[in-house]
matplotlib code that plots the C-alpha trace (Angstrom):
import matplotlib.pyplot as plt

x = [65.6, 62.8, 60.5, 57.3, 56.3, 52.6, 51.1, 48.7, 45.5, 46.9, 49.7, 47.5, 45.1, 48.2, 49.5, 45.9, 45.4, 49.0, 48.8, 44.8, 45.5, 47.9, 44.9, 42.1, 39.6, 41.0, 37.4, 37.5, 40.5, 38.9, 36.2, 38.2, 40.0, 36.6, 35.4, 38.4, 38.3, 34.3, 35.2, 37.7, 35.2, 32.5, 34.7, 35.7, 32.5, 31.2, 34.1, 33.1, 29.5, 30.2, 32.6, 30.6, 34.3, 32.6, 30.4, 33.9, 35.5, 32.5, 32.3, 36.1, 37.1, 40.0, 40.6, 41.8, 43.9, 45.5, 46.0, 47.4, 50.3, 51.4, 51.7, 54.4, 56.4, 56.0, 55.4, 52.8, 53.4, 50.2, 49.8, 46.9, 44.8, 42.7, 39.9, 38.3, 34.8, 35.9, 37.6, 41.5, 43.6, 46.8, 48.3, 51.0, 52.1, 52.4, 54.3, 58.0, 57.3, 59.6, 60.6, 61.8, 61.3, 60.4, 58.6, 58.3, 57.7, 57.1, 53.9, 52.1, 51.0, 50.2, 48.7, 49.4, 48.4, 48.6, 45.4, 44.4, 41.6, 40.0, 40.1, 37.8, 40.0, 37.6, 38.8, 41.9, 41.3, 44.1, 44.8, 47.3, 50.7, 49.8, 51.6, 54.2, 53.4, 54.6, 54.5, 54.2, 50.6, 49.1, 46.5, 45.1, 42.4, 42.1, 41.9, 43.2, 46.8, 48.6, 48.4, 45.5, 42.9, 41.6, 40.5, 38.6, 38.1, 34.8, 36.4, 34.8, 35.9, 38.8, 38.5, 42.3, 43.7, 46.1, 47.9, 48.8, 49.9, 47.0, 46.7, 43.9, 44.3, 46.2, 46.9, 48.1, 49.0, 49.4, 50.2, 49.3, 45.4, 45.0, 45.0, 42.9, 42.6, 40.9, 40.1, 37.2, 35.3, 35.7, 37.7, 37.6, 39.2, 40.0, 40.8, 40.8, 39.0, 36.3, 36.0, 34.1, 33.5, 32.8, 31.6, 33.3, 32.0, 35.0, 33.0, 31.6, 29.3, 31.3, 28.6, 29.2, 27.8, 26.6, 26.7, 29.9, 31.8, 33.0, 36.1, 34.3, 32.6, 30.1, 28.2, 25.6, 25.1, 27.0, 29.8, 33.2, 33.8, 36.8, 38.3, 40.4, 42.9, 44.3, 47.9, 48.7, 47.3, 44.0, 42.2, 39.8, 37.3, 35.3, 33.9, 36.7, 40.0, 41.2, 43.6, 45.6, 47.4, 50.2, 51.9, 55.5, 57.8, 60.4, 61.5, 61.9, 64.9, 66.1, 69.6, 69.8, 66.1, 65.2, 67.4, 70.8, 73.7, 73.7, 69.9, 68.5, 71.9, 72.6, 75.1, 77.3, 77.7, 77.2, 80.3, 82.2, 81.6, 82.7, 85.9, 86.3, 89.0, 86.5, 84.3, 80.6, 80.8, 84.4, 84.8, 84.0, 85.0, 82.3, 82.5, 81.3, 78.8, 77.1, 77.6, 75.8, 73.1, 72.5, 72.1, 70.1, 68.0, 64.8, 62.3, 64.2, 65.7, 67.9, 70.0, 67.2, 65.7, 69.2, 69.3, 65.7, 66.6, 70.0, 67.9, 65.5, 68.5, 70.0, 66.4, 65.9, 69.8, 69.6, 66.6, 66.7, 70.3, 69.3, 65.8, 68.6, 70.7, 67.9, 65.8, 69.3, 69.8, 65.8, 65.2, 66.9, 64.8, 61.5, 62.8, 61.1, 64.4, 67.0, 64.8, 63.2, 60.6, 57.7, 56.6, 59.9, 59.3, 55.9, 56.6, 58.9, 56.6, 54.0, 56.6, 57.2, 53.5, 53.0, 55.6, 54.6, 50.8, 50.6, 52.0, 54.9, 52.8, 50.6, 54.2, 55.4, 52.4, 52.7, 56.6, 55.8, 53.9, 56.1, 59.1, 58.0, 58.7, 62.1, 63.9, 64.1, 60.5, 60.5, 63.6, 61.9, 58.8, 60.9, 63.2, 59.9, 58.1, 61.5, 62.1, 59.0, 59.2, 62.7, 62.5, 59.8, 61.7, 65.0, 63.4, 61.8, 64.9, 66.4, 63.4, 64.2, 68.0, 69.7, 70.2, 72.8, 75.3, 74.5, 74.3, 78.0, 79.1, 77.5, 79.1, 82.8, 81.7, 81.8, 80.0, 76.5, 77.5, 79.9, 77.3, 75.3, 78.4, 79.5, 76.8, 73.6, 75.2, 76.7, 73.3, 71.4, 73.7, 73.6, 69.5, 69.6, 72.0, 70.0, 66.4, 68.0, 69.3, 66.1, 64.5, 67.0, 66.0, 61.9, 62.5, 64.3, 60.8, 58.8, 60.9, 59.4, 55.8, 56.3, 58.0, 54.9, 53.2, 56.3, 58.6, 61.4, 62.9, 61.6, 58.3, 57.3, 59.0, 57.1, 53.6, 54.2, 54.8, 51.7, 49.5, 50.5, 48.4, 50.7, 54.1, 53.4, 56.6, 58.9, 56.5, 58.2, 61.4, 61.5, 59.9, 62.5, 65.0, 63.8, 63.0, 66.9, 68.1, 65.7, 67.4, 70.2, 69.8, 68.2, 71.4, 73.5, 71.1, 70.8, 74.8, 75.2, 72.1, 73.8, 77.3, 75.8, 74.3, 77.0, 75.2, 76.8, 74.9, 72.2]
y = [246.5, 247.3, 250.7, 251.4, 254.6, 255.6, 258.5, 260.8, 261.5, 265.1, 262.9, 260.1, 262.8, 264.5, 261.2, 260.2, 263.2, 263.1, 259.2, 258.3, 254.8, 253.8, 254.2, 253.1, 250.1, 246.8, 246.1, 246.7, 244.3, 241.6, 241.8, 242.0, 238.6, 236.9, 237.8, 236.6, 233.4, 233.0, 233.5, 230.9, 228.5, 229.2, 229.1, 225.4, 224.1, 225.5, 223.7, 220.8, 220.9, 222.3, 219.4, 216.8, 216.0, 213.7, 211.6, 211.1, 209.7, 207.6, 206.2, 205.3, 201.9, 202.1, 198.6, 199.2, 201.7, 199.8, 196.8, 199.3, 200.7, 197.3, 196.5, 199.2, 197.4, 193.7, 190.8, 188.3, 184.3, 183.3, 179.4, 178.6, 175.5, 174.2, 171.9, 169.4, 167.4, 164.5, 167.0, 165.9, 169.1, 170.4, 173.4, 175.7, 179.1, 182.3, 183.0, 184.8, 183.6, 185.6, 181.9, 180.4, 178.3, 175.2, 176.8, 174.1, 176.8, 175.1, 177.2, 175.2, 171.2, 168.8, 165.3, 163.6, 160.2, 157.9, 157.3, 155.1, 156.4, 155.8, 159.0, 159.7, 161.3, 163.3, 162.0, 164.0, 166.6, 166.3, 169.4, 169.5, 172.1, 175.2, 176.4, 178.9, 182.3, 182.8, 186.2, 184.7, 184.4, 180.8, 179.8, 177.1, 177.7, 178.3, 175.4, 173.4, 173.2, 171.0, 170.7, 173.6, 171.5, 170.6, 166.6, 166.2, 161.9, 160.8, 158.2, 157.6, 159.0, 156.7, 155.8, 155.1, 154.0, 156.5, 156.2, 159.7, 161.6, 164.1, 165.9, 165.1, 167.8, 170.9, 173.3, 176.6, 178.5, 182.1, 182.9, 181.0, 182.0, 181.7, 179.0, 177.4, 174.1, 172.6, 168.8, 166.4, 169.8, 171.7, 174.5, 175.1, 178.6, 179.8, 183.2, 185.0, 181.7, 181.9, 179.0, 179.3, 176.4, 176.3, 173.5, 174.0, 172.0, 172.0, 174.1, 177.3, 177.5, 178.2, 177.9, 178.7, 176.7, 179.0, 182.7, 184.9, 186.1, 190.0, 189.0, 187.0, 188.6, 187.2, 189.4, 187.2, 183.4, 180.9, 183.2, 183.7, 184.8, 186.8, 186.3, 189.3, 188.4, 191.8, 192.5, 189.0, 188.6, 187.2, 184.5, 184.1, 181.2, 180.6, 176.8, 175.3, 177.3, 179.0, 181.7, 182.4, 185.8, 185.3, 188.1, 188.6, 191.4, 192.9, 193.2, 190.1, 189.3, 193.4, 192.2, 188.9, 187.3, 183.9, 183.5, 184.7, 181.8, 184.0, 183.4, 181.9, 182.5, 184.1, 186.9, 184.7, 182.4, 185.2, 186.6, 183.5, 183.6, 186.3, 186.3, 182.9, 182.2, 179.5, 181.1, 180.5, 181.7, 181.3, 184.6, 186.7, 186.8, 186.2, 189.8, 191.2, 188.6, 189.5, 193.3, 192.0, 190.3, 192.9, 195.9, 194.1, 192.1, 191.6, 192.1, 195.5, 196.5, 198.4, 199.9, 201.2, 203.5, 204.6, 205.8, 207.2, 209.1, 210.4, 211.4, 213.0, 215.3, 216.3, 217.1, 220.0, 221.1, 221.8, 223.4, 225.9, 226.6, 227.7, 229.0, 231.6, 232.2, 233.5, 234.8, 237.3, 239.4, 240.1, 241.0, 244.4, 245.0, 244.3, 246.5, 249.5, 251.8, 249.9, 250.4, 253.5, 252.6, 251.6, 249.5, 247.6, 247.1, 245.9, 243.4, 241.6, 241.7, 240.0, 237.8, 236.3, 235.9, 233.9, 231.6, 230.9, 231.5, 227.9, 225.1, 223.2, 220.1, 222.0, 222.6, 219.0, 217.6, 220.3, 219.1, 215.5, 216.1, 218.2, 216.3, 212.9, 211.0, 211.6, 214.0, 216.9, 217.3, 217.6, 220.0, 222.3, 222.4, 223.4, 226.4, 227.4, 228.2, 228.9, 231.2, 233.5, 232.5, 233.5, 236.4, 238.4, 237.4, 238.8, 242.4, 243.2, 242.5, 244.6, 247.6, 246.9, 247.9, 250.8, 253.4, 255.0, 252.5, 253.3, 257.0, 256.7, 254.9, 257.2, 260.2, 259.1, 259.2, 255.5, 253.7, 252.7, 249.0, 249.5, 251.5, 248.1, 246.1, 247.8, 249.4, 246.9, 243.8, 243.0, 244.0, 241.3, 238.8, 236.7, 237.0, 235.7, 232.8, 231.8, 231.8, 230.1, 227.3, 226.8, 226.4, 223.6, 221.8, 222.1, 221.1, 218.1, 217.1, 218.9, 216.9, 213.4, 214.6, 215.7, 212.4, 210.4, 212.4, 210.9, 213.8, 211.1, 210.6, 208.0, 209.6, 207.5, 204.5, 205.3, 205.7, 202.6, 200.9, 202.1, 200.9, 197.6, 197.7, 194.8, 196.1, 198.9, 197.3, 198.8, 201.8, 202.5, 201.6, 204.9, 206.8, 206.3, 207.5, 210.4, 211.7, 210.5, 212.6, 215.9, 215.6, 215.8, 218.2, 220.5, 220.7, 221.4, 224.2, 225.3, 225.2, 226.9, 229.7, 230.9, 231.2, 233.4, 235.0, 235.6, 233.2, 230.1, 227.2, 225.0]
z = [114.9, 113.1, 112.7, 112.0, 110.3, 110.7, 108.8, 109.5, 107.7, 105.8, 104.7, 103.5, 102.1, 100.3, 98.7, 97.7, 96.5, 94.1, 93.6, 93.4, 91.9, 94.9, 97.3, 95.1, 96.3, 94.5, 93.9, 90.5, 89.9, 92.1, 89.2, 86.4, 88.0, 88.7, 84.7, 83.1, 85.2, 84.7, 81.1, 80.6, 82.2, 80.2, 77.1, 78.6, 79.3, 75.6, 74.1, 75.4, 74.2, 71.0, 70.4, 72.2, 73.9, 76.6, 73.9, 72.1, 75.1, 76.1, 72.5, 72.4, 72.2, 74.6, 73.9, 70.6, 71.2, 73.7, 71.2, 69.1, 71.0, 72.6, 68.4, 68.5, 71.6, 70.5, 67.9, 66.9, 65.8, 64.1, 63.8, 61.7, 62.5, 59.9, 61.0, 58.6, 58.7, 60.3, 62.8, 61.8, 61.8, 60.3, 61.5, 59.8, 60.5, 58.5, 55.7, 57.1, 60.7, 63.5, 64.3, 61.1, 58.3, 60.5, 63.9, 67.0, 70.0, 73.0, 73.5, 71.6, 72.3, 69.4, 69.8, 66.4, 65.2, 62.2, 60.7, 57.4, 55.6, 51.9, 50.1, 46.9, 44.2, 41.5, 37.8, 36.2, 33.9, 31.4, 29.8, 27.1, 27.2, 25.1, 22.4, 22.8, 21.8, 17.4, 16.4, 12.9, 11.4, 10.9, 9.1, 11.2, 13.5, 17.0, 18.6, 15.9, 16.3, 18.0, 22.6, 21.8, 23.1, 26.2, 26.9, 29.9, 30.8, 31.5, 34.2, 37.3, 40.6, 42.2, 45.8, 47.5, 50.8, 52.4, 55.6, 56.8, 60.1, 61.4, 64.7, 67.0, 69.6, 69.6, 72.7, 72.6, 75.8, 75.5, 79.7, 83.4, 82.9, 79.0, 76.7, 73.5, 73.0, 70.0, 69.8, 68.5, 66.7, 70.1, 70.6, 74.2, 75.4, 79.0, 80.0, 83.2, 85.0, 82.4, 79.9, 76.8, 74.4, 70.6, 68.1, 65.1, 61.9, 59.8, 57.2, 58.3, 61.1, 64.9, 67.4, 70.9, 74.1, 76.8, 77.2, 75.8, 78.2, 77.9, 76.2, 73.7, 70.6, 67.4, 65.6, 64.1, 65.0, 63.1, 62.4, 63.1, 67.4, 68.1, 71.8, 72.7, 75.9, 76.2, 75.9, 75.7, 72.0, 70.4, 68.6, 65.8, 65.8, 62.5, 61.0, 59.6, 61.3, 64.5, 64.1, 66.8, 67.7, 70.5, 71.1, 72.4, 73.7, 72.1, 68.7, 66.8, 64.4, 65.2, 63.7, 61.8, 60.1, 59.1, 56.5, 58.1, 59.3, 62.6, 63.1, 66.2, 68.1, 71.3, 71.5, 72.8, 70.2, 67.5, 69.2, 69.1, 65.3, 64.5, 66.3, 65.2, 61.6, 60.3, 58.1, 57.3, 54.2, 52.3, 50.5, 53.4, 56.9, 59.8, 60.4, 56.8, 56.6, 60.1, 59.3, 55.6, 57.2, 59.6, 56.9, 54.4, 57.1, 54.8, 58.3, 59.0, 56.2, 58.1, 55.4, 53.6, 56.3, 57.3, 53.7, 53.8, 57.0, 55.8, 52.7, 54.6, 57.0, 53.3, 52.2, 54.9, 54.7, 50.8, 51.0, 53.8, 52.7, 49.4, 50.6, 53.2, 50.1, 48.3, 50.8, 52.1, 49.0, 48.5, 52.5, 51.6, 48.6, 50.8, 54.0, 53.4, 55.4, 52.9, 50.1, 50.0, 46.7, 47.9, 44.5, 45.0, 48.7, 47.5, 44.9, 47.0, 50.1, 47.7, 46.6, 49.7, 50.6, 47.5, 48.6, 52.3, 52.1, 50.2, 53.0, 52.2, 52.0, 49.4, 47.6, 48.4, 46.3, 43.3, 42.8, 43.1, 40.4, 38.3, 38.8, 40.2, 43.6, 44.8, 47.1, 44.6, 45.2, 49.3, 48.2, 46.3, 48.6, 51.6, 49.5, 48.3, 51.7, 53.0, 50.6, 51.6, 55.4, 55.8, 53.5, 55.8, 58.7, 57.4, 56.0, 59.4, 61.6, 58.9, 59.5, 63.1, 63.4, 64.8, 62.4, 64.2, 63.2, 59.6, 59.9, 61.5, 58.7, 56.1, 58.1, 57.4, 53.9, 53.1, 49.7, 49.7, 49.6, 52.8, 54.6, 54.5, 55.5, 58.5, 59.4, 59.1, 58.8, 62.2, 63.8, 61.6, 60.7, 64.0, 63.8, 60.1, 60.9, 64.2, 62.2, 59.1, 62.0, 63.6, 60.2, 59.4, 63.1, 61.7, 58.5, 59.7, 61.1, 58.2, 55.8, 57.5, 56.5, 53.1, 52.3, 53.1, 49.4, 47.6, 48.4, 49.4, 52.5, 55.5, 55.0, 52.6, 54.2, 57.2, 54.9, 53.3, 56.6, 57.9, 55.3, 55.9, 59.2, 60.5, 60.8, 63.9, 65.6, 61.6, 62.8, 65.8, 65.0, 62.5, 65.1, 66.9, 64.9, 63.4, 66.9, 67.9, 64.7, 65.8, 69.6, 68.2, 65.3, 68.0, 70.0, 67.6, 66.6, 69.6, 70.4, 67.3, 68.2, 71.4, 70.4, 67.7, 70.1, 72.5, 75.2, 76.8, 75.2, 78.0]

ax = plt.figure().add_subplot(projection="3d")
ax.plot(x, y, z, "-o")
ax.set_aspect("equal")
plt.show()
């Protein structure tokens, strides 16, 4: 059962009277709320004047960046068709295609026939062998010796008869509702239940019939018209060739390339080979090979950024260990209740401002410099930032202790050095060792950018993949893992952390 107490006015009057701000109009607060909430609007709506935020997104070609990721999640095959005058056409794909040496996808439809033709052959130019380099000196002159000349024959142009196999019509289907086709100078492309078709002149002029549709782009007339088809790929249209983009998901040739036995195989089989005593190659067993093929696969290189990575987890670990080795023995010198001169206190405080005010990709660039590319350079860049990060960290936990501890140590009449043992030491240590792990987790990541300056590591694997502007998908694939080796460098720091701490690790 519940009771309700009611008090009268001298009662309210007395507690008003003792405890004013328990009775006082919330007015005032309900204007403090509404200011701070104005505020933070028109801080927001400033912002995004200031910064012109909605012309940015307006002006973004969302397209692109669409493009761009499915790059990261999939794989192009780029057969080239070449178009001549009297509109024959050859077609060949790019150099290192996903699907071999000799590509026949069913994707793509070729009409092909056996034409004779006379051909005019321009006379030969016969040019005679040069003479090998002689460091010795000779008297004749240039030109003079023997094979230094060059005869050109004043024949006439030979005509010959050549009987040859040429395609007449080629289709390529990317999905259900796109396709090009490209046949008697026409190319002839369908997307989305629109159909636009070209006149190609084997040379250089692409000229369009009709309007452009949306997906459909030529920036002056006669030149080249780029048809983007979303997701699915894209196509380039100029005079004399149509490049086409098909693009598939996944990640092509992830374990075995072009140029492995195990290539084009299912699992299945590639399991059967392996277990199997007849061996592809006779001085190894089916097993080494595929394990051979899979860590120097020339598309992945798959060794080599499992190096780089391992590289770059060694990078951070050498350098925040010796940036907490060094960074311990100074913090006591800089903690102004350890050290009681101010001059020393100040030197060292100075000290490890230098090293931290200048960022460790700052440093990165300096040692690359000194000492050339190579991990030793991302090493020193993370001790030196370390060094001053970790040392201010350590001398104000240390200004920061109970000084009871080390007045009851003192008061049993222990030595200087034990009075820091027992008596600061087991009130800092755990804080030192948890900061100096959570620096190891960041540099782990920190390590990554540095490496992209020349500092070693997959940083610069990553850097050198990006500037290729074609291999998004090797892009991805290192993403991956240095986020998988973070996940789990952050547990274990964070394992580690709490059982310093005396908490149960989440």
């Amino acid at each position: 059962m519940t009771t309700t107490t009611r008090l009268n006015p001298m009662e309210m009057d007395a507690i008003a009277s003792r405890h004013p701000e328990l009775l006082k109009s919330s007015a005032s607060k309900r204007i403090r709320t509404a200011a701070i909430a104005g505020g933070v609007v028109f801080y927001l709506i400033f912002s995004w004047w200031f910064f012109s935020i909605g012309q940015v997104l307006g002006n973004a070609n969302w397209g692109i960046a669409g493009t761009y990721l499915a790059d990261w999640v999939s794989y192009e095959v780029r057969p080239e068709i070449h178009v001549a005058p009297d509109r024959t056409m050859s077609l060949n794909y790019q150099r290192n295609s996903p699907l071999g040496p000799n590509p026949n996808p069913d994707w793509v439809e070729l009409d092909r026939q056996t034409v004779t033709r006379r051909v005019e052959v321009p006379a030969a130019t016969i040019q005679a062998a040069k003479p090998k380099a002689n460091s010795s000196f000779s008297f004749m002159a240039p030109g003079a010796a023997l094979g230094g000349a060059t005869a050109t024959t004043d024949a006439q142009n030979r005509v010959e008869t050549r009987t040859e196999e040429v395609l007449t019509r080629v289709v390529v289907t990317y999905d259900r509702s796109t396709r090009i086709e490209v046949a008697d100078g026409l190319v002839k492309a369908t997307h989305g239940g629109e159909t636009l078709v070209m006149a190609v002149d084997g040379a250089d002029t692409v000229t369009p019939q009709g309007t452009l549709p949306n997906w459909a782009t030529q920036k002056r007339p006669g030149e080249k018209i780029v048809l983007a088809f979303g997701a699915t790929g894209w196509a380039e249209v100029e005079g004399d060739e149509v490049s086409v983009r098909n693009r598939f998901f996944g990640w092509a040739n992830f374990l075995f390339d072009t140029n492995s036995s195990f290539f084009g195989k299912s699992y299945g089989e590639v399991a059967s080979l392996i277990t199997s005593d007849e061996r592809i190659d006779p001085a190894r067993s089916n097993l080494s090979l595929a394990w051979n093929n899979i860590l120097y696969n020339a598309e992945w290189q798959h060794l080599d950024v499992w190096t780089k990575l391992l590289q770059t987890v060694v990078m951070a670990f050498v350098g925040t260990l010796f940036a907490s080795l060094i960074a311990f023995p100074l913090c006591f010198l800089a903690a102004r209740n350890i050290t009681p001169s101010f001059l020393t206190n100040q030197l060292v405080k100075r000290f490890f401002d230098f090293l931290r005010s200048v960022d460790m990709f700052i440093w990165a660039l300096f040692f690359t410099r000194a000492f050339g590319p190579g991990p030793l350079a991302g090493i020193s860049a993370i001790f030196f930032t370390d060094t001053g990060t970790l040392g201010k960290l350590y001398s104000e936990a240390l200004e920061n202790i109970d000084d009871k501890q080390r007045e009851g140590v003192k008061s049993v009449g222990a030595a200087p050095l034990a009075v820091q043992r027992f008596g600061v030491l087991p009130q800092v240590l755990p804080v030192f060792a948890s900061q100096a792990l959570y620096f190891w987790e960041s540099n782990t990541r920190s390590a990554t950018i540095i490496g992209a300056v020349g500092a070693g590591g997959i940083g610069l694997k990553l850097w050198e993949a990006m500037r290729t502007n074609s291999d998004w998908e090797n892009v991805a694939y290192m993403v991956l893992l240095i986020l998988l080796v973070v996940f789990i460098f952050d547990s274990i720091s964070n394992a580690c952390r709490s059982r310093l701490m005396g908490r149960k690790a989440h």
